[in-house]
PDB file of N, CA, C, O and CB in Angstrom:
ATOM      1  N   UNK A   1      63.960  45.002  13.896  1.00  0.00           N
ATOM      2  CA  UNK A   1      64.418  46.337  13.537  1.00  0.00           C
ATOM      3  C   UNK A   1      63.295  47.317  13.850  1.00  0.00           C
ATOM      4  O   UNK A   1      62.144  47.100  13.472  1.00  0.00           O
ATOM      5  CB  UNK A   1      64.837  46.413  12.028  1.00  0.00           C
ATOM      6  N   UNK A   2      63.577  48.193  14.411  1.00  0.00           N
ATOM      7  CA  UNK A   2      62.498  49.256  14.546  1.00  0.00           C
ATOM      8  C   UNK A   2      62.574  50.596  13.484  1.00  0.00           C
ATOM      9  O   UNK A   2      63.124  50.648  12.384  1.00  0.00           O
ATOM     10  CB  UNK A   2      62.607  49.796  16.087  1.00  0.00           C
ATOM     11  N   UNK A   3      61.771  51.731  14.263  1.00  0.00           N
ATOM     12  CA  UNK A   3      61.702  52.874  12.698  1.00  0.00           C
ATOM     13  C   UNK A   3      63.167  53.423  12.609  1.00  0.00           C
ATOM     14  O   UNK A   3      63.886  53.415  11.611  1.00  0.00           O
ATOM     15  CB  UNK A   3      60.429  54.565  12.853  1.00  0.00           C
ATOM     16  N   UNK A   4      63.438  53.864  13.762  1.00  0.00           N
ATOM     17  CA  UNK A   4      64.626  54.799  13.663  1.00  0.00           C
ATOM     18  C   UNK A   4      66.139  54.183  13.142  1.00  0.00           C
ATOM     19  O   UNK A   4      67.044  54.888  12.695  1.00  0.00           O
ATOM     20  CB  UNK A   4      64.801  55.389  15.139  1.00  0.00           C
ATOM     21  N   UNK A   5      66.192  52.694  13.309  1.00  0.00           N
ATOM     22  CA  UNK A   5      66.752  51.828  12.339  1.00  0.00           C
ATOM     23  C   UNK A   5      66.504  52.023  11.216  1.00  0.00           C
ATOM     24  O   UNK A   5      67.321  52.625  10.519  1.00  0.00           O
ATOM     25  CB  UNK A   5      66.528  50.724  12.456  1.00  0.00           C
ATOM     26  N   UNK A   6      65.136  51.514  10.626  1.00  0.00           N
ATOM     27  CA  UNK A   6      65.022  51.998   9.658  1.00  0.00           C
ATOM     28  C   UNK A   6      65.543  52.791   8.563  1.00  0.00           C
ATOM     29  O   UNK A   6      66.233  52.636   7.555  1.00  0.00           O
ATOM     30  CB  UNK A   6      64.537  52.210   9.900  1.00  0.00           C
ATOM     31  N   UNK A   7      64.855  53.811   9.253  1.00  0.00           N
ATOM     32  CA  UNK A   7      65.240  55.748   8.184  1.00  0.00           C
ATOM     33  C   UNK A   7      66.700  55.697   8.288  1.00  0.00           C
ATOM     34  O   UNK A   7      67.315  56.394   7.480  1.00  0.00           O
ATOM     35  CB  UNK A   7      64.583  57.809   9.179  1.00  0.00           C
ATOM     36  N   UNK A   8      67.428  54.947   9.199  1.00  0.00           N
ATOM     37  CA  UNK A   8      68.905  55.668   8.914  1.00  0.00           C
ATOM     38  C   UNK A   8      69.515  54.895   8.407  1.00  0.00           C
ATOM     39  O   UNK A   8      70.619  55.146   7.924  1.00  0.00           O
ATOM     40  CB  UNK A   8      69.755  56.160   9.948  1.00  0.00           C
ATOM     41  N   UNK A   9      68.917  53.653   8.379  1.00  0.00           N
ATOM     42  CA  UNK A   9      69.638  52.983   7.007  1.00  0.00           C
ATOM     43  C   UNK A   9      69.510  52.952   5.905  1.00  0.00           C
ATOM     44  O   UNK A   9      70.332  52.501   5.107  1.00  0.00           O
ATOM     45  CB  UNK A   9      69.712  52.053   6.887  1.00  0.00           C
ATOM     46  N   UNK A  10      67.932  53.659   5.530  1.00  0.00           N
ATOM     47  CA  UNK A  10      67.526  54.101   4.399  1.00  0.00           C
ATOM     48  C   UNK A  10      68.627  55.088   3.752  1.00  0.00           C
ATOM     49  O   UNK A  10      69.177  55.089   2.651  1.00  0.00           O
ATOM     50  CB  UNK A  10      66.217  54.697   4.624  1.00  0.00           C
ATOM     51  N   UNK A  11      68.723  55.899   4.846  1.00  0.00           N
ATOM     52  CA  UNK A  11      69.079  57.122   4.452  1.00  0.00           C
ATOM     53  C   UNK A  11      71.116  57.041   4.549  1.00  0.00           C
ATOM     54  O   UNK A  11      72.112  57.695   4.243  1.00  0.00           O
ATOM     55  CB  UNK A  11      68.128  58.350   5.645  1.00  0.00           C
ATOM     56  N   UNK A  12      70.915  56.411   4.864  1.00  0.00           N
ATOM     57  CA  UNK A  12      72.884  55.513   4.535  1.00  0.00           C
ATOM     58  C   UNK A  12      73.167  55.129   3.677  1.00  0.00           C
ATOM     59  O   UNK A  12      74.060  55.559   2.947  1.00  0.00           O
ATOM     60  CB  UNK A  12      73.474  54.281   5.104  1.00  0.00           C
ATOM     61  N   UNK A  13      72.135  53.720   3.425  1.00  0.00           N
ATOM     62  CA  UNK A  13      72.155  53.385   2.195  1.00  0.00           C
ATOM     63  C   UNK A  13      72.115  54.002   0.873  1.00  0.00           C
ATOM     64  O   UNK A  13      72.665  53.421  -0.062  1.00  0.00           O
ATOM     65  CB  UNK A  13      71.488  52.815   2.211  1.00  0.00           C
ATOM     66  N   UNK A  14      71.336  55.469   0.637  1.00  0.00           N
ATOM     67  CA  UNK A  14      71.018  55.767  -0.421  1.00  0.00           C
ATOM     68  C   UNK A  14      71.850  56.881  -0.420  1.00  0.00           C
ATOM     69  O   UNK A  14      72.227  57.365  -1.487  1.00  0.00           O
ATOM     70  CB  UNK A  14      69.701  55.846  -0.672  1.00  0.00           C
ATOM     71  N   UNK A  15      72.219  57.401   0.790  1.00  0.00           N
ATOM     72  CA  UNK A  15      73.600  58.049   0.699  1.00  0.00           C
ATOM     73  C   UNK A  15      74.923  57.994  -0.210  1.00  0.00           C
ATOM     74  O   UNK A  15      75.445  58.717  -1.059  1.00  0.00           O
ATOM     75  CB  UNK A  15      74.015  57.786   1.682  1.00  0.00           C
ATOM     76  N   UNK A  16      75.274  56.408   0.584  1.00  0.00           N
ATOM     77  CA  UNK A  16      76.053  55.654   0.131  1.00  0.00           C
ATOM     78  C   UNK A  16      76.141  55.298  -1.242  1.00  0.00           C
ATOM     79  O   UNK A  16      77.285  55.063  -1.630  1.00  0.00           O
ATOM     80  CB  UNK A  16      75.939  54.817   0.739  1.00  0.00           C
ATOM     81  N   UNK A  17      75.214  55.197  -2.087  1.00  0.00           N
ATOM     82  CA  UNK A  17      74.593  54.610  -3.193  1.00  0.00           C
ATOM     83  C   UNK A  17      75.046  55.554  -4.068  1.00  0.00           C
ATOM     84  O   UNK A  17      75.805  55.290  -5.000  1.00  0.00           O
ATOM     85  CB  UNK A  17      73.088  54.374  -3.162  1.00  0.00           C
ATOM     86  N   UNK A  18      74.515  56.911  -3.756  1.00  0.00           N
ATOM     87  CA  UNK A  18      74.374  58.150  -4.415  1.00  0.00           C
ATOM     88  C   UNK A  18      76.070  58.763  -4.516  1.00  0.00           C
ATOM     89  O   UNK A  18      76.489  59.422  -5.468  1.00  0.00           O
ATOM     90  CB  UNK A  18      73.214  59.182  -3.460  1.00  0.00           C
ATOM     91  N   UNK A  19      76.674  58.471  -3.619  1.00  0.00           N
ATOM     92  CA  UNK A  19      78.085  59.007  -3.627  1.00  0.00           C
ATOM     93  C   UNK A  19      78.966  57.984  -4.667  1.00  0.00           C
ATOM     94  O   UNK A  19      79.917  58.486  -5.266  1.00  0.00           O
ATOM     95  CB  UNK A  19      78.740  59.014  -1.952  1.00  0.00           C
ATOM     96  N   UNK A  20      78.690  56.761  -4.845  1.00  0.00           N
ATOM     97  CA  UNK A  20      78.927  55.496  -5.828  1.00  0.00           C
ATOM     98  C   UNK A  20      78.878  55.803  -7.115  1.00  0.00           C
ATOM     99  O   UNK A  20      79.838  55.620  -7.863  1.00  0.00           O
ATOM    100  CB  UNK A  20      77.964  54.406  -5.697  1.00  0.00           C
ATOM    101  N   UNK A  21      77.334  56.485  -7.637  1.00  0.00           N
ATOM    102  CA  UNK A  21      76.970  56.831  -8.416  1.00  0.00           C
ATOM    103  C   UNK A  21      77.468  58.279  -9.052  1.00  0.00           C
ATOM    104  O   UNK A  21      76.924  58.713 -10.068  1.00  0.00           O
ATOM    105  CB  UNK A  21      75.965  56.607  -8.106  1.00  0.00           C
ATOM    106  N   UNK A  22      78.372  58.886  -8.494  1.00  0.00           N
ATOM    107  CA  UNK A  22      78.298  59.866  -8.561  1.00  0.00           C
ATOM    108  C   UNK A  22      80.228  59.674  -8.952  1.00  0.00           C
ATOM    109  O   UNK A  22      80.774  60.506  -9.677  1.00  0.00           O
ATOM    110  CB  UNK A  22      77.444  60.618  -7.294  1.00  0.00           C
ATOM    111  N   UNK A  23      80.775  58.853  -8.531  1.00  0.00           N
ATOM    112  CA  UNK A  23      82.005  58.693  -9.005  1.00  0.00           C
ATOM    113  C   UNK A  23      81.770  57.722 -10.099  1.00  0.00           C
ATOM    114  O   UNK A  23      82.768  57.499 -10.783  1.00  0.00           O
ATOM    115  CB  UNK A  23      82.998  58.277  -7.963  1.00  0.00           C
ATOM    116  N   UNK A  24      80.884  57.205 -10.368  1.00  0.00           N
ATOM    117  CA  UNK A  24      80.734  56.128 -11.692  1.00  0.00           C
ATOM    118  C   UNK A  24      79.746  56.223 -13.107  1.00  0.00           C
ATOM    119  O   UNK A  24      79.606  55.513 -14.103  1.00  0.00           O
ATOM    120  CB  UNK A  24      80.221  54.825 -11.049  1.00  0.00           C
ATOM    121  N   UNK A  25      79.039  57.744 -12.526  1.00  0.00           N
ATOM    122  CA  UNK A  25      78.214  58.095 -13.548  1.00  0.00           C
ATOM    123  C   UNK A  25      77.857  58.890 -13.471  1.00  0.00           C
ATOM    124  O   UNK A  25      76.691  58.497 -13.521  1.00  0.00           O
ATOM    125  CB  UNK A  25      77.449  57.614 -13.861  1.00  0.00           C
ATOM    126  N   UNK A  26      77.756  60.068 -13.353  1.00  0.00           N
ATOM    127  CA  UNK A  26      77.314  62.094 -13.213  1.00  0.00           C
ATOM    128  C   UNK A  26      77.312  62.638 -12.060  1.00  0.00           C
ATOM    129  O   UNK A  26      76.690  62.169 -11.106  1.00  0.00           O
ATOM    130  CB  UNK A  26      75.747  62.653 -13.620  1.00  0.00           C
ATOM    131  N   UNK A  27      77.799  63.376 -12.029  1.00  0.00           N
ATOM    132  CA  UNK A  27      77.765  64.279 -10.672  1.00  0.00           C
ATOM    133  C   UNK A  27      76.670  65.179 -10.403  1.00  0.00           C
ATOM    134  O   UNK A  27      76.617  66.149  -9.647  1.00  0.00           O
ATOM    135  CB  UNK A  27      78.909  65.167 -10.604  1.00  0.00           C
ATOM    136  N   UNK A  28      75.520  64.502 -11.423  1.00  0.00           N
ATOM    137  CA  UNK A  28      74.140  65.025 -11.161  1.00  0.00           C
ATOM    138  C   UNK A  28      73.597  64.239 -10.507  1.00  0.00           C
ATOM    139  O   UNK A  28      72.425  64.566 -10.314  1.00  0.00           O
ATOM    140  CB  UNK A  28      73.330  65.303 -12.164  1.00  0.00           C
ATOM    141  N   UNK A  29      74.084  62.645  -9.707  1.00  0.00           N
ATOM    142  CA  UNK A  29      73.420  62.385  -8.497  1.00  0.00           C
ATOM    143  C   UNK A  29      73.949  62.962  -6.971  1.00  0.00           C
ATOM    144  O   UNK A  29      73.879  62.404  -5.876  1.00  0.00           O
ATOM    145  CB  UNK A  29      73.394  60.963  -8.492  1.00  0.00           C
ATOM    146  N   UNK A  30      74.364  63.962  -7.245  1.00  0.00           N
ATOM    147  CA  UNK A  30      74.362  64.578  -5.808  1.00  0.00           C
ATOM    148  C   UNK A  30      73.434  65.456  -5.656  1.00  0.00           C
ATOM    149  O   UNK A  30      73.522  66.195  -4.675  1.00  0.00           O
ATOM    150  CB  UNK A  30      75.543  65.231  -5.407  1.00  0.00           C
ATOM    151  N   UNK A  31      72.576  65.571  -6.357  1.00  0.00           N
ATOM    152  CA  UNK A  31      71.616  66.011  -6.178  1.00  0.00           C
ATOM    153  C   UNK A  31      70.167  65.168  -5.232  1.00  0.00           C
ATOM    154  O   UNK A  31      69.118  65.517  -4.691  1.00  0.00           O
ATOM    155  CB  UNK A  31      71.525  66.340  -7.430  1.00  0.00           C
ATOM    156  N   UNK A  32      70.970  63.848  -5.490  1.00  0.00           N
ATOM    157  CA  UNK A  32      70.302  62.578  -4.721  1.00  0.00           C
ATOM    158  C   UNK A  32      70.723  62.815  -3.267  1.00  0.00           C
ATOM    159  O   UNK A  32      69.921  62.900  -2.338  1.00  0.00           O
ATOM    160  CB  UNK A  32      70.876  60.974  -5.289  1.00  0.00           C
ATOM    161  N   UNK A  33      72.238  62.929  -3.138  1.00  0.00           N
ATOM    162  CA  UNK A  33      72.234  63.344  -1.687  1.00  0.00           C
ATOM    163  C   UNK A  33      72.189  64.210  -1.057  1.00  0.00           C
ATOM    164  O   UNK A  33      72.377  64.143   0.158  1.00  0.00           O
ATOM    165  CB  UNK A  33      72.837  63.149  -1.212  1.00  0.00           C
ATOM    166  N   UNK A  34      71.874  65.501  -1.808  1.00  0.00           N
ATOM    167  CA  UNK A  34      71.096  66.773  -1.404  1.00  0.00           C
ATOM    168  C   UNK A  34      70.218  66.601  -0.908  1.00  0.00           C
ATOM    169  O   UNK A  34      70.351  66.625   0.316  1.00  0.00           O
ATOM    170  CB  UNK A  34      70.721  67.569  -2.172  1.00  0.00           C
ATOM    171  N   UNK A  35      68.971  66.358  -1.363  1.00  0.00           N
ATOM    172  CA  UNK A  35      67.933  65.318  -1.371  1.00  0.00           C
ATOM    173  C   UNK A  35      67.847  64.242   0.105  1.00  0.00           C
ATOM    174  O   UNK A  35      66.964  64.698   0.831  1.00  0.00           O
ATOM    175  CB  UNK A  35      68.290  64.415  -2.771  1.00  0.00           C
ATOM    176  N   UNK A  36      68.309  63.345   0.554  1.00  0.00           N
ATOM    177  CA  UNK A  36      68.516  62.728   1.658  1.00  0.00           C
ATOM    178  C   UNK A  36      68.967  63.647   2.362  1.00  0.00           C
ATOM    179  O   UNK A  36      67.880  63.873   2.894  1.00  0.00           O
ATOM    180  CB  UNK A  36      69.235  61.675   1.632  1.00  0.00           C
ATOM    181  N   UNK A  37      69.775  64.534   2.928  1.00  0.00           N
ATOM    182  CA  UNK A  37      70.347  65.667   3.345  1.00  0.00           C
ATOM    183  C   UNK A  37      69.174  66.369   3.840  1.00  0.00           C
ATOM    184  O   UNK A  37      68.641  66.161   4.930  1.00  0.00           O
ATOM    185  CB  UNK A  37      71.150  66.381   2.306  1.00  0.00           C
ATOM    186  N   UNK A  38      68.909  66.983   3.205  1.00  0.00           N
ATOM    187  CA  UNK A  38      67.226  67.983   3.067  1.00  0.00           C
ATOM    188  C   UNK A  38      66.357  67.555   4.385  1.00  0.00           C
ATOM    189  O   UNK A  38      66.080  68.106   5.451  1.00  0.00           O
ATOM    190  CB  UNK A  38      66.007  67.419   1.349  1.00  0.00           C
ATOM    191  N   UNK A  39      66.011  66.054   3.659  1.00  0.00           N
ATOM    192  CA  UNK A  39      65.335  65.553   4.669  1.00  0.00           C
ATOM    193  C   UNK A  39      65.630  65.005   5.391  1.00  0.00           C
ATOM    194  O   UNK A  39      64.938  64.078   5.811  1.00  0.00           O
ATOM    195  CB  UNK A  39      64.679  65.107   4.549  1.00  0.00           C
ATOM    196  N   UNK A  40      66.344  65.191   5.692  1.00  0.00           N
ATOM    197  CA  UNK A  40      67.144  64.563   7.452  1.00  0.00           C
ATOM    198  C   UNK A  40      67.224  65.916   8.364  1.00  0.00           C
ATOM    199  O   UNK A  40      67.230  65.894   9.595  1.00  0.00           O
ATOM    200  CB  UNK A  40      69.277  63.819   7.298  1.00  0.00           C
ATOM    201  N   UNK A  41      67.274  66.917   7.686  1.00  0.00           N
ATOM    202  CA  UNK A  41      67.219  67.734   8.301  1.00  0.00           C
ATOM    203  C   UNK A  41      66.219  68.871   8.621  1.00  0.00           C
ATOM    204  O   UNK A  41      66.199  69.816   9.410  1.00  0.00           O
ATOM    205  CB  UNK A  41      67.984  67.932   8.037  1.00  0.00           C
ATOM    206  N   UNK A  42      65.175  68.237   7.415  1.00  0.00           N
ATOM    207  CA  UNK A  42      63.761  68.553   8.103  1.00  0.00           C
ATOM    208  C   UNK A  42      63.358  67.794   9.018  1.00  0.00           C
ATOM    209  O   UNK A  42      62.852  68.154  10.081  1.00  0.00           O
ATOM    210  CB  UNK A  42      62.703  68.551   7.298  1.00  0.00           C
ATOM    211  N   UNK A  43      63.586  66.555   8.609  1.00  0.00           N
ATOM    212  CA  UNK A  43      62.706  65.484   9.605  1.00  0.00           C
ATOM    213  C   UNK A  43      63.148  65.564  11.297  1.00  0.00           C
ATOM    214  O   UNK A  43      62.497  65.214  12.281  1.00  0.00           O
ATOM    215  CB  UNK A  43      63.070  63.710   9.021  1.00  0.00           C
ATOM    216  N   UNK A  44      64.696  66.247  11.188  1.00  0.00           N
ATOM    217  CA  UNK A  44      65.018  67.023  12.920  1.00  0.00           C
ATOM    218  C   UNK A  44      64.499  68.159  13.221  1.00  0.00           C
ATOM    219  O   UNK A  44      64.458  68.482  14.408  1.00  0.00           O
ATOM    220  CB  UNK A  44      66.491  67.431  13.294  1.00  0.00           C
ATOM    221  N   UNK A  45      63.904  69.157  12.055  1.00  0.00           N
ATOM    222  CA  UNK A  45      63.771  70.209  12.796  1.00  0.00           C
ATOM    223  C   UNK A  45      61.772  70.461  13.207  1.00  0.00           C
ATOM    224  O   UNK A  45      61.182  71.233  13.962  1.00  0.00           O
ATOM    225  CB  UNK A  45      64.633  71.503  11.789  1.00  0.00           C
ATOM    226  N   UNK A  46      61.260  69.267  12.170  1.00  0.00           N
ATOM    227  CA  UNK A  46      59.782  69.428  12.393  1.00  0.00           C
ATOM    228  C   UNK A  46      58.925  68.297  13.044  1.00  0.00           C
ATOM    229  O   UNK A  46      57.812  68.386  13.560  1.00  0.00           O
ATOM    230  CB  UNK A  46      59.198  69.681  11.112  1.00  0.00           C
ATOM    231  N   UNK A  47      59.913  66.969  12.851  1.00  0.00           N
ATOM    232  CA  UNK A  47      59.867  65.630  13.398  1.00  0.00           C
ATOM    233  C   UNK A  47      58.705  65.002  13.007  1.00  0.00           C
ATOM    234  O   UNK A  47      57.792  64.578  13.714  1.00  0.00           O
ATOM    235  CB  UNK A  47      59.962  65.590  14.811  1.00  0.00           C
ATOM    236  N   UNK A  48      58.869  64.978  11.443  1.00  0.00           N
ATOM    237  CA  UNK A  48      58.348  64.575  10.097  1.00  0.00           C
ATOM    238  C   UNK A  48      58.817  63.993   9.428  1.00  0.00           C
ATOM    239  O   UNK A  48      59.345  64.673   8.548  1.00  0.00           O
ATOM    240  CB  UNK A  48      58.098  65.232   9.407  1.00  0.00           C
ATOM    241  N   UNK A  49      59.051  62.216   9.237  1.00  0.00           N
ATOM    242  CA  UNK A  49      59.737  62.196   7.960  1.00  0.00           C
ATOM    243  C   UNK A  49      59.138  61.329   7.564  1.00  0.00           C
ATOM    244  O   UNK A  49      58.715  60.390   8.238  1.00  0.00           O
ATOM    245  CB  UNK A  49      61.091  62.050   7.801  1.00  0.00           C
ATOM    246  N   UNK A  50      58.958  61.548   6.042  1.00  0.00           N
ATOM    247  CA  UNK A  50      58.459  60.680   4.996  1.00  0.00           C
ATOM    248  C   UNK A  50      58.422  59.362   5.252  1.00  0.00           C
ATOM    249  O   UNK A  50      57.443  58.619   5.179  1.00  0.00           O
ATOM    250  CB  UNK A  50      59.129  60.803   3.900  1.00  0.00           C
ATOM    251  N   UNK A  51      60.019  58.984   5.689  1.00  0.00           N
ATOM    252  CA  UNK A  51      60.006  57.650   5.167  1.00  0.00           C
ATOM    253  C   UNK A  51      59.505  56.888   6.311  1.00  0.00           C
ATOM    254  O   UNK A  51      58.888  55.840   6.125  1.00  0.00           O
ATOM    255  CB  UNK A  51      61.391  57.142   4.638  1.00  0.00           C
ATOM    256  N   UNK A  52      59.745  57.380   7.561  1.00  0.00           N
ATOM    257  CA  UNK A  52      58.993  56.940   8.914  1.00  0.00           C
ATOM    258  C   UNK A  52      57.267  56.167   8.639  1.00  0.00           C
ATOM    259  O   UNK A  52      56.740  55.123   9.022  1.00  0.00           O
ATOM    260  CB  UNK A  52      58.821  58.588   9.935  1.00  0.00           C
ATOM    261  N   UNK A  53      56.742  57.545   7.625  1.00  0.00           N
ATOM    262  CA  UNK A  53      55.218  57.051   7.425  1.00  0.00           C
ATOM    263  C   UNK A  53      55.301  55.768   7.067  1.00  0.00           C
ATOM    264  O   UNK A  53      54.727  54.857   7.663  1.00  0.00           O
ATOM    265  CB  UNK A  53      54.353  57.792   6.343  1.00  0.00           C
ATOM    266  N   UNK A  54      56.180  55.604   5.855  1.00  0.00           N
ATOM    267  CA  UNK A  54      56.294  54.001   5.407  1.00  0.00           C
ATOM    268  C   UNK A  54      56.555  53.425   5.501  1.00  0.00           C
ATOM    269  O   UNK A  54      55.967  52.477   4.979  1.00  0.00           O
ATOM    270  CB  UNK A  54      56.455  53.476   4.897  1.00  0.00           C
ATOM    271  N   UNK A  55      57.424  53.236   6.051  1.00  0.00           N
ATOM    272  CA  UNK A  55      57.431  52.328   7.749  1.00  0.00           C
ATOM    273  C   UNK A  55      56.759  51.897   8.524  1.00  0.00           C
ATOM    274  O   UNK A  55      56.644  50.721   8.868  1.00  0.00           O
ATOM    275  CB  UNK A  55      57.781  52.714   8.651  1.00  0.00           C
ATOM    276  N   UNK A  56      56.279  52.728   8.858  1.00  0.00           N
ATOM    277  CA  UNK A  56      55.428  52.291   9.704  1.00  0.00           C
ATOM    278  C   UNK A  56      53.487  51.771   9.048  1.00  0.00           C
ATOM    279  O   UNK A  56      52.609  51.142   9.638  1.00  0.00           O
ATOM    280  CB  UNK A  56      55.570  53.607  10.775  1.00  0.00           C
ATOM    281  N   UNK A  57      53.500  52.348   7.764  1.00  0.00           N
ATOM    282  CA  UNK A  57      52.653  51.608   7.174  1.00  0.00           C
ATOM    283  C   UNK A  57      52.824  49.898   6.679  1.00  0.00           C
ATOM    284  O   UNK A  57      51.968  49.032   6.502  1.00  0.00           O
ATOM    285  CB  UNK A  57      52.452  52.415   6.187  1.00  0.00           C
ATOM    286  N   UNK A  58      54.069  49.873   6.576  1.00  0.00           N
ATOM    287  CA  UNK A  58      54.774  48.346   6.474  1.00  0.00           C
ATOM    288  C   UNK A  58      54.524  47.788   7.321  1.00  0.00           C
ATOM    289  O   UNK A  58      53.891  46.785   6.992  1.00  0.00           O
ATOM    290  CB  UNK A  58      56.096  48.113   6.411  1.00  0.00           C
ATOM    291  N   UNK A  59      54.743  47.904   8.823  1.00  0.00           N
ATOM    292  CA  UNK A  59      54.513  47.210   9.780  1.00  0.00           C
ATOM    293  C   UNK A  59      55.748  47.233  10.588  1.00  0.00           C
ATOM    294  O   UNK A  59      55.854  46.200  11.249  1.00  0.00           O
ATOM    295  CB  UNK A  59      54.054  46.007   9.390  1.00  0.00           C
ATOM    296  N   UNK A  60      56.574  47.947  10.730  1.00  0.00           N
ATOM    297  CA  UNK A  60      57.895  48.139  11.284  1.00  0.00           C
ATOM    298  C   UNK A  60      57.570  49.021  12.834  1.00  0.00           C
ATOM    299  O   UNK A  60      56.768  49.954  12.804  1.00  0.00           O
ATOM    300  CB  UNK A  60      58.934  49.069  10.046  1.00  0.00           C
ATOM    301  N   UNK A  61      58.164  48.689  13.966  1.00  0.00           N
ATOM    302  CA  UNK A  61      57.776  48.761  14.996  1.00  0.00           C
ATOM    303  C   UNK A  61      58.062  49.976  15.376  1.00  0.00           C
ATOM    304  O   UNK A  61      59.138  50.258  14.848  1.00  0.00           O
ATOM    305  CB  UNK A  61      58.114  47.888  15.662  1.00  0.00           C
ATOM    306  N   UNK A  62      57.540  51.179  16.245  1.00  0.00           N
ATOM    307  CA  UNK A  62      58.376  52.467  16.443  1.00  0.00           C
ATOM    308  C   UNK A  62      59.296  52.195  17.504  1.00  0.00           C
ATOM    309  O   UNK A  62      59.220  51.335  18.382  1.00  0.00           O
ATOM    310  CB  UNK A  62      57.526  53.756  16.803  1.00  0.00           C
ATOM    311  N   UNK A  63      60.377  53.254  17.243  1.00  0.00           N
ATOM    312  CA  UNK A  63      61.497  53.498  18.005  1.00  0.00           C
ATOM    313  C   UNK A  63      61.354  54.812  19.048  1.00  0.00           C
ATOM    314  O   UNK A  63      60.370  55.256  19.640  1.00  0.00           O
ATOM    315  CB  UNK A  63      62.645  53.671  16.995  1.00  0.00           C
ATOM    316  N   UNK A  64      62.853  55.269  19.017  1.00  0.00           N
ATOM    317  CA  UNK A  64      62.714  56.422  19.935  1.00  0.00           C
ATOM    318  C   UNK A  64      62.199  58.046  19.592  1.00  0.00           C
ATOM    319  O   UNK A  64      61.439  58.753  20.253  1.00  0.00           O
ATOM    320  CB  UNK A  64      64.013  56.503  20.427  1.00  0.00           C
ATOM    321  N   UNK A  65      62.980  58.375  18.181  1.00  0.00           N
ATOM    322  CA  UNK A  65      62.602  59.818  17.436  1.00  0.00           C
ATOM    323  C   UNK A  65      61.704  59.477  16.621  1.00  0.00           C
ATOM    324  O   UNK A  65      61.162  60.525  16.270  1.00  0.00           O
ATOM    325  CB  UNK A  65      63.705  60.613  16.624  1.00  0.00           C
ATOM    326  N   UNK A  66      61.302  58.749  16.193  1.00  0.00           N
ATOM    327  CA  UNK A  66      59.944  59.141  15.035  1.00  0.00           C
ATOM    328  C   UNK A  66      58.481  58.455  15.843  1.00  0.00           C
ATOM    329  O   UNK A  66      58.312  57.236  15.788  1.00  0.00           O
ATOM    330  CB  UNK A  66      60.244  58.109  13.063  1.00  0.00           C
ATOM    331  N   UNK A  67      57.639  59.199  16.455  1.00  0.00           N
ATOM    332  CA  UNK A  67      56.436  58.470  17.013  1.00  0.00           C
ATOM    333  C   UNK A  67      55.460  58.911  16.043  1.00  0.00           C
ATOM    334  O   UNK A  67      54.292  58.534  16.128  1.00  0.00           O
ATOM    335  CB  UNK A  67      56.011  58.813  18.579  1.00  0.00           C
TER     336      UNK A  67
END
């Protein structure tokens, strides 16, 4: 798996998670996918993202958008 795998399954997953949560327990976790949102769409417009760093501090190989 490389980074850009990674972040977008991160960011699926917790998507996903957050929309779960949100029909099964407050509609104050959409604020969770605000949140993932945010930064997906910083991380396109400055080509920065958080979770890339940790990733790649893990040892996860780079891909195509996050160098």
């Amino acid at each position: 798996m490389n980074l850009d795998r990674a972040v977008l399954l991160l960011a699926g997953t917790v998507t996903l998670l957050s929309a779960l949560l949100v029909a099964l327990v407050s509609p104050w976790w959409l604020l969770l996918t605000a949140f993932v949102g945010l930064n997906l769409l910083q991380s396109s417009i400055t080509g920065f993202c958080p979770a890339a760093v940790i990733f790649r501090r893990l040892g996860v190989s780079n891909g195509c958008a996050f160098r």
